[in-house]
VOGU-3710 file (C-alpha; in Angstrom, 3 decimals, decimal comma):
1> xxxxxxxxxx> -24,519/-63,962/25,727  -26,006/-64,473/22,217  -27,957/-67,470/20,556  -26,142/-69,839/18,407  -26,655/-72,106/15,584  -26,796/-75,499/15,506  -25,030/-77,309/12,871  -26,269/-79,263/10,267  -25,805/-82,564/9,472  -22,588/-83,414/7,020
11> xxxxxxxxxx> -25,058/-84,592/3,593  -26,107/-81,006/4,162  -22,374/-80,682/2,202  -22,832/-82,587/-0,565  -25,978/-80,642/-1,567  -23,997/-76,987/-1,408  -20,638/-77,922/-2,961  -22,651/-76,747/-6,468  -19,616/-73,618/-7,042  -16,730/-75,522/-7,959
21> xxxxxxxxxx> -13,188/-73,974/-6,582  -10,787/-75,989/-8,508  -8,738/-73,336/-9,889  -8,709/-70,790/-6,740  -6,623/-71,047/-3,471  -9,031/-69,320/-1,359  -12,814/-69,414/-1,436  -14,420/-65,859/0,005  -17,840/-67,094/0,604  -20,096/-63,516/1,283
31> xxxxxxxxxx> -23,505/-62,430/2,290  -22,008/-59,276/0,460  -21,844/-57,456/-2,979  -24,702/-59,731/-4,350  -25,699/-57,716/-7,653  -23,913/-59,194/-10,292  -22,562/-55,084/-10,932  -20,705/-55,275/-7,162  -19,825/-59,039/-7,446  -17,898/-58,594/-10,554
41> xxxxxxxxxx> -16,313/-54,982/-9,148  -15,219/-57,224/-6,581  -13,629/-59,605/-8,312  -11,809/-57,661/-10,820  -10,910/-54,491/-8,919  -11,121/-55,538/-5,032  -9,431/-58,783/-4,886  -7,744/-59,147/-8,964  -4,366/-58,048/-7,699  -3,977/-60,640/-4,691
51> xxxxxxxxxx> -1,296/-62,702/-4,877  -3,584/-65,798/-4,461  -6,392/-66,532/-6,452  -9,687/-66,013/-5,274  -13,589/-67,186/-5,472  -15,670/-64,730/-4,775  -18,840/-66,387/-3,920  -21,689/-64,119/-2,681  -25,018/-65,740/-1,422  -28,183/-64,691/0,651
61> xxxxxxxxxx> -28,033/-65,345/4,409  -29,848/-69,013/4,012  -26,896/-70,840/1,662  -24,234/-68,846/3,304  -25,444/-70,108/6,692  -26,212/-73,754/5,445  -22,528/-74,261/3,408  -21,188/-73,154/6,501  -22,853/-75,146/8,996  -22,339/-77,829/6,950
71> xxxxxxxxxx> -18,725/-77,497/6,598  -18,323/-77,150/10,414  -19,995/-79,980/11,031  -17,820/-81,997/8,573  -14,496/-80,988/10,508  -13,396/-80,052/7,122  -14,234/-77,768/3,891  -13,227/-75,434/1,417  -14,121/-71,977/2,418  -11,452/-69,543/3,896
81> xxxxxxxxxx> -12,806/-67,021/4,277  -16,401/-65,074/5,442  -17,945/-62,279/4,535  -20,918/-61,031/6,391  -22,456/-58,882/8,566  -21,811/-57,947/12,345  -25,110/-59,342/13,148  -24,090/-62,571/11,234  -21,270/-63,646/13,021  -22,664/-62,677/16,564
91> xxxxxxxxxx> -25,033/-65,913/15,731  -22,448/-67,994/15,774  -20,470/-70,068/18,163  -16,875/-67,793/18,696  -14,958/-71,431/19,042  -16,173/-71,721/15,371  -14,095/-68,648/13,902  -10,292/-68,035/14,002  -9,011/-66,058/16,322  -7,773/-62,992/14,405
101> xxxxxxxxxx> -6,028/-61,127/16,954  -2,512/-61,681/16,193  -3,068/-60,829/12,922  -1,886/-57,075/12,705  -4,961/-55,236/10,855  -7,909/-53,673/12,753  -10,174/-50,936/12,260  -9,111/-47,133/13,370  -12,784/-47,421/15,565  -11,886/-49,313/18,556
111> xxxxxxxxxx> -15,797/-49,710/18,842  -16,027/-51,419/15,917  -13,041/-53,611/17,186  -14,728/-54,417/20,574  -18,074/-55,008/18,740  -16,034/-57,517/16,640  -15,010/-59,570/19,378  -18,443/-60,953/20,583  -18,021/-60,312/23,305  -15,011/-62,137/23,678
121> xxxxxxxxxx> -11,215/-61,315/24,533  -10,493/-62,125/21,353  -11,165/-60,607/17,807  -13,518/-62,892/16,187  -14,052/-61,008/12,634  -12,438/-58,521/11,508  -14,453/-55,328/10,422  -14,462/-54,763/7,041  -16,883/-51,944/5,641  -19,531/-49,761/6,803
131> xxxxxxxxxx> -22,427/-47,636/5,992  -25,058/-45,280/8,501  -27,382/-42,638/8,424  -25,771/-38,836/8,719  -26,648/-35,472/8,797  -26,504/-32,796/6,822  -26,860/-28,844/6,426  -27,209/-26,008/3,770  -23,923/-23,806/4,432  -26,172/-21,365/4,980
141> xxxxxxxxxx> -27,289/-22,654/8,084  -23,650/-22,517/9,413  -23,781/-18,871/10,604  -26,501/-19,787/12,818  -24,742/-22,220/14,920  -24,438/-21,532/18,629  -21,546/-20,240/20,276  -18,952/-22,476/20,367  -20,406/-25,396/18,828  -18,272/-27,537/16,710
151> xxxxxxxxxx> -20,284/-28,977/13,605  -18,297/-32,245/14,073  -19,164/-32,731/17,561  -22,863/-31,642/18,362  -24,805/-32,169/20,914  -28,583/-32,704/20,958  -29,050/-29,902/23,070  -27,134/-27,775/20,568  -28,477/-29,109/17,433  -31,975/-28,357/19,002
161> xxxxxxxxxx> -30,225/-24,520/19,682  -29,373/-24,642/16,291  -32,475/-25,714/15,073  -34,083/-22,711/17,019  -31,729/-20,296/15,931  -32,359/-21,277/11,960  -36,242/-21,157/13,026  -36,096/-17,689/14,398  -33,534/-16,312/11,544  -35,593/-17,125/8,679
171> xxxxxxxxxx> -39,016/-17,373/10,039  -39,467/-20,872/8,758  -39,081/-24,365/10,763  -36,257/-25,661/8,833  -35,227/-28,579/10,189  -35,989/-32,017/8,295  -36,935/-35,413/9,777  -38,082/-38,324/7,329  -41,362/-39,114/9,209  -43,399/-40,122/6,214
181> xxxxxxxxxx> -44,483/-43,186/5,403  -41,304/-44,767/3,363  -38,881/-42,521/6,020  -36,568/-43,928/8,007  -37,628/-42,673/10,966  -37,584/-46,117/12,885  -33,480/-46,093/12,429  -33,207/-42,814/13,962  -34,843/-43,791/17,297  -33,405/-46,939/17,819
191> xxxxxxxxxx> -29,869/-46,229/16,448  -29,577/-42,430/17,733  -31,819/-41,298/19,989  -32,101/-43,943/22,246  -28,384/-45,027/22,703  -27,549/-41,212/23,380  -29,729/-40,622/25,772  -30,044/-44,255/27,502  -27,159/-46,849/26,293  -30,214/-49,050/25,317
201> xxxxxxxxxx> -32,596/-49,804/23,055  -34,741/-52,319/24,723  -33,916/-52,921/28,190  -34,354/-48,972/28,610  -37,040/-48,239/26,169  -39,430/-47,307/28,756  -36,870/-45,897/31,355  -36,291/-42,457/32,831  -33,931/-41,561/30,793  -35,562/-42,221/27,542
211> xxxxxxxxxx> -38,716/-39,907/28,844  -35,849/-37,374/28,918  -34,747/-38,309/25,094  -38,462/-38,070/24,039  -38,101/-34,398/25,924  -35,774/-33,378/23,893  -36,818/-34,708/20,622  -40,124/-32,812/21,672  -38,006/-29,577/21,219  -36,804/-30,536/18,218
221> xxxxxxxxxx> -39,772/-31,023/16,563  -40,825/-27,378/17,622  -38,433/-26,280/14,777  -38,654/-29,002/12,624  -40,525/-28,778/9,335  -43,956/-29,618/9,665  -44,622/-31,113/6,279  -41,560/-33,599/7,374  -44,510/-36,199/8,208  -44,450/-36,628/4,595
231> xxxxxxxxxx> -40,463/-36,604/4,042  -39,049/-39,846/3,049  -36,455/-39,029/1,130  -34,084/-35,647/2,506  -32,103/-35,177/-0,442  -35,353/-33,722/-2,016  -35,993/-31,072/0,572  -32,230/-30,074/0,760  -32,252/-28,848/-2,651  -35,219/-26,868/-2,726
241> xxxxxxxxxx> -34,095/-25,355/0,391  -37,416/-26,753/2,632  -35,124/-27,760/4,850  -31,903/-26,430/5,857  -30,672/-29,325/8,858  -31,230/-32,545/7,851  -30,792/-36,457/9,395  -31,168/-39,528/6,994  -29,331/-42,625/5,506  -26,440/-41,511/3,331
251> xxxxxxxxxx> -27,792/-42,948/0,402  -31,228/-40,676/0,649  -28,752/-37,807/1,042  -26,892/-38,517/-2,061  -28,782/-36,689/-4,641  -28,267/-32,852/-3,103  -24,222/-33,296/-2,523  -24,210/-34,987/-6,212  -25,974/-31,640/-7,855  -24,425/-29,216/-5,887
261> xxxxxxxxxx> -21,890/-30,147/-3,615  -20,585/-26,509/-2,503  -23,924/-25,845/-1,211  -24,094/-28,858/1,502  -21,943/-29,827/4,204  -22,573/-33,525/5,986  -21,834/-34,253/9,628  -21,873/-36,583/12,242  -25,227/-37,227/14,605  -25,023/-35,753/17,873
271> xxxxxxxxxx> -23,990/-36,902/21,264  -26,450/-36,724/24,279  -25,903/-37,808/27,826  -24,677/-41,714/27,287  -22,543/-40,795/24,025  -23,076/-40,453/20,140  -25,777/-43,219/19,088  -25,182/-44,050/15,816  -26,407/-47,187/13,886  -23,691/-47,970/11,524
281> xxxxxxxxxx> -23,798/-51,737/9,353  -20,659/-53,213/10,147  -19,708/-56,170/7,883  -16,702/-57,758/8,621  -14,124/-60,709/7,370  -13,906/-63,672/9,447  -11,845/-67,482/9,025  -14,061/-70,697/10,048  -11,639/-73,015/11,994  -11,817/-75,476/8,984
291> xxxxxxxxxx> -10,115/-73,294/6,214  -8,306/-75,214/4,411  -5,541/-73,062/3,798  -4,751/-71,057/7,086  -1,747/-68,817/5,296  -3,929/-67,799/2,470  -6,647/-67,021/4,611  -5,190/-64,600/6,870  -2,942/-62,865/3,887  -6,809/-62,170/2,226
301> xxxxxxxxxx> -8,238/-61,053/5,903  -5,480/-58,173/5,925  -5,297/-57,691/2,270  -8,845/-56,670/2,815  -7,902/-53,946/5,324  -5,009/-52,433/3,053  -6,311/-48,550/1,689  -5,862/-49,378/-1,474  -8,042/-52,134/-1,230  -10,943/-50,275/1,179
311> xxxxxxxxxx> -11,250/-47,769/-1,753  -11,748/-50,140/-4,075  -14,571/-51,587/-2,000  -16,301/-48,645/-1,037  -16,194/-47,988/-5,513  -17,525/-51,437/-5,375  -20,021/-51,659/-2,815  -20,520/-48,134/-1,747  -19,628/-48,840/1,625  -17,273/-46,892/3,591
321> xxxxxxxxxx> -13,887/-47,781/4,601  -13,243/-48,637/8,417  -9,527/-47,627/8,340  -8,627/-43,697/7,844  -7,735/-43,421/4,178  -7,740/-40,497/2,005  -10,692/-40,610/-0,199  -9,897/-39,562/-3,632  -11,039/-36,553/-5,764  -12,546/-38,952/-8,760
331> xxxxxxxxxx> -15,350/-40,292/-6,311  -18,649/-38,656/-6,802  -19,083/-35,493/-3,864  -21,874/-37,552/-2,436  -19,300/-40,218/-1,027  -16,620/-38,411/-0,381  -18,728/-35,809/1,809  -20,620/-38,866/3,559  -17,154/-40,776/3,552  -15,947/-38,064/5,841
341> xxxxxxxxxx> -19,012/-37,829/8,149  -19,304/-41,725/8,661  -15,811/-41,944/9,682  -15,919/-39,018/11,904  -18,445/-40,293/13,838  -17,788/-44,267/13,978  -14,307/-42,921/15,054  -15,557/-40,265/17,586  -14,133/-41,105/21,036  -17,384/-40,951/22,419
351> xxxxxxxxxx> -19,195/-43,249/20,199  -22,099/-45,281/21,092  -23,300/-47,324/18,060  -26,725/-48,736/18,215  -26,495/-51,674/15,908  -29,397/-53,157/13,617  -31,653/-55,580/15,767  -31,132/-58,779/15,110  -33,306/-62,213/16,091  -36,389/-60,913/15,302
361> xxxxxxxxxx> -37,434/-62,701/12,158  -40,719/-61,909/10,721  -41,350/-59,735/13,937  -38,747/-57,077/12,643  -42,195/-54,503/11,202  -43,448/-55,349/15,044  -40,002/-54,308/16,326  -40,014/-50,874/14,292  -43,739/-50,368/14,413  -43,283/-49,985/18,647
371> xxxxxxxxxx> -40,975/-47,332/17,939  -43,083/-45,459/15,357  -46,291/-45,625/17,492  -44,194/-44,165/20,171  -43,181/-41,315/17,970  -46,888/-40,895/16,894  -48,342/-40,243/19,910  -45,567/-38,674/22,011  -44,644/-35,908/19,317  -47,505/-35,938/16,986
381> xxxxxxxxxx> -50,304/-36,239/19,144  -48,702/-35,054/22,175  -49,483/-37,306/24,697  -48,322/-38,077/28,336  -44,190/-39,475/27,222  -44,558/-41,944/30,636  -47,954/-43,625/29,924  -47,219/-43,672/26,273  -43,876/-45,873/27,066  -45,267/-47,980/29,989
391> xxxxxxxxxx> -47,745/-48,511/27,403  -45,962/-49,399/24,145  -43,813/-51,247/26,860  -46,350/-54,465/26,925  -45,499/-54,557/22,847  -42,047/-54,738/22,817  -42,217/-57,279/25,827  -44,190/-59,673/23,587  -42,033/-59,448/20,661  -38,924/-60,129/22,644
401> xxxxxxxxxx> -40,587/-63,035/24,526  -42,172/-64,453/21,274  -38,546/-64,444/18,888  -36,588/-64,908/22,329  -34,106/-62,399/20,390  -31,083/-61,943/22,993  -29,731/-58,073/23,415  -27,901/-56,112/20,893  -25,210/-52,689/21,354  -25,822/-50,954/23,268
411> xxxxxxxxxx> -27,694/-52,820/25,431  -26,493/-55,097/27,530  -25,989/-58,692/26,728  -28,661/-61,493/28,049  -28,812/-65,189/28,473  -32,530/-65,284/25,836  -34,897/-62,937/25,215  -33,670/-59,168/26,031  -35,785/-57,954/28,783  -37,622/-54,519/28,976
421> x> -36,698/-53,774/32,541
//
């Protein structure tokens, strides 16, 4: 199903007991909220009014991992509870974490619940926050959409109608794509396009289906702004009107709903033949079987899912809650418009998230760079979609063979490295 780690040895303990957690009852050891600003929001307003006391200890991946390990290894430790990312926990052994099922909090996307089992029967983390890309429109756009659509649930084949429409309207390609050389373009592909149109990102790269996404993404292009190769950033081109439909991380996006947020409207991605790709970054809360304090554990885990408490970590982290809350009027119009877009579409019935890969180490640029070569030569140089993917095909093969990276959502799980069938 997925790789897993391999524990370290026990002195590995003695080396990463450095924080000392004398004077809290649970330990909330994170790969999350590192900045000193977040880590302190964290403390203070996220997790100052639990009824235990609590150490918030964030770290980078390698001492989260090697505490951990270490602890596991030990039979015994002091951390209660995890915070990391989906792509984090899927690394580990399930028989490692808690079983949270029985616990009585969830997320309102049952795709981020079933991603959160690992592919188990049981609930191995529990999510916790999110963040994704989005898109969004000038309201003048709106009167252009086609018959019938509904701006929360687009289709490609609609938003490439709509596209048209704007095109033909105002004389001007308006759509925006961040194809330039700090864009995200990579995201969009492998998050979006690909699980809509194939429910895979690797196994299928090179299948029928995806010459069919590249098709379509062909048309979009026909009304999409041509100076968009340079685009990195869409927030820029939304506000001086240069583009009128645009797709890009909700952070890049922040800066036009911030200056003038009765002018902009943000919406979820659209769906194509195998669902609405999305890529959201799911980190979740999780118990390692040797918390020391079960109780306290679990009372954090759900204390963690409470409204209150999601608010206070999306004004901590700028992440977005994974439970339907009310966002308030005192956050800034950027969050509150992506707040209602991210949760739309991570809780759309048809949702197909394509999640960040994962296993590919120092062959992550590789990874991406297969994707934007695709993208090069398909759209911008216009060249034959089939032998461009049987092509870029031998790539990807070699990356997965050489990290041995197993499958991530959408695709299919694999016992080692995920083919390209």
């Amino acid at each position: 199903m997925t790789h897993r780690f391999k524990l370290a040895g026990a002195a590995a303990l003695a080396l990463t007991m450095g924080a000392s957690v004398a004077q809290a009852d649970v330990l909330f050891w994170s790969t999350q909220a590192k900045p000193v600003e977040e880590a302190q929001a964290m403390r203070e307003q996220v997790l100052g009014n639990f009824s235990d006391k609590v150490d918030y200890q964030p770290n980078d991946g390698g001492p989260w991992l090697t505490r951990l390990q270490a602890e596991l290894q030990a039979g015994s430790g002091t951390i209660g509870v995890l915070g990391a990312l989906h792509g984090d926990f899927s690394a580990m052994d399930p028989e490692n974490l808690v079983d949270l099922s029985d616990l009585g909090v969830m997320s309102s996307s049952d795709t981020f619940n079933n991603l959160a089992k690992l592919g188990t029967d049981d609930a191995q983390y529990i999510p916790w926050m999110q963040a994704s890309y989005i898109m969004a429109a000038n309201k003048k756009a709106l009167e252009h959409l086609p018959e019938g659509a509904d701006i929360d649930a687009l289709t490609y084949e609609q938003l490439i109608a709509w596209a048209a429409n704007v095109h033909e309207a105002t004389g001007e390609a308006k759509f925006g794509f961040p194809a330039g050389p700090k864009g995200l373009k990579h995201r969009f592909f492998q998050g979006y396009l690909y699980p809509s149109y194939t429910n895979g990102v690797v196994r299928t790269f090179a299948s029928d289906a995806a010459v069919t996404a590249w098709e379509d993404f062909r048309k979009l292009w026909a009304h999409t702004n041509p100076a968009s190769t340079n685009f990195s950033f869409l927030q820029e081109q939304l506000l001086s009107e240069d583009v009128w439909i645009a797709f890009d991380h909700t952070s890049r996006l922040a800066q036009a709903f911030n200056e003038r947020p009765d002018d902009f409207v943000a919406f979820p991605a659209p769906a194509g033949p195998t669902g609405r790709g999305f890529m959201p970054v799911i980190a979740g809360v999780a118990i390692p079987k040797t918390a020391p304090d079960m109780d306290a554990a679990k009372a954090l885990v759900a204390h963690m899912l409470k409204p209150e408490t999601q608010i206070a970590t999306l004004k901590a982290t700028n992440f977005f809650p994974v439970v339907d809350v009310a966002l308030p009027d005192d956050l800034p119009p950027a969050v509150q418009a992506a707040g209602g877009a991210v949760a739309k579409m991570s809780g759309a019935a048809d949702a197909n998230p394509g999640l960040l890969p994962a296993g590919l180490g120092s062959k992550g640029g590789d990874f991406n760079r297969v994707f934007v070569d695709a993208f090069e030569r398909i759209v911008l140089a216009n060249q034959d979609i089939r032998t461009v993917l049987d092509d870029q095909k031998g790539a990807l093969e070699a990356i997965m063979n050489e990290t041995g990276a197993p499958c991530w959502a959408p695709d299919a799980p694999s016992e080692g490295a995920c083919p390209v069938e």
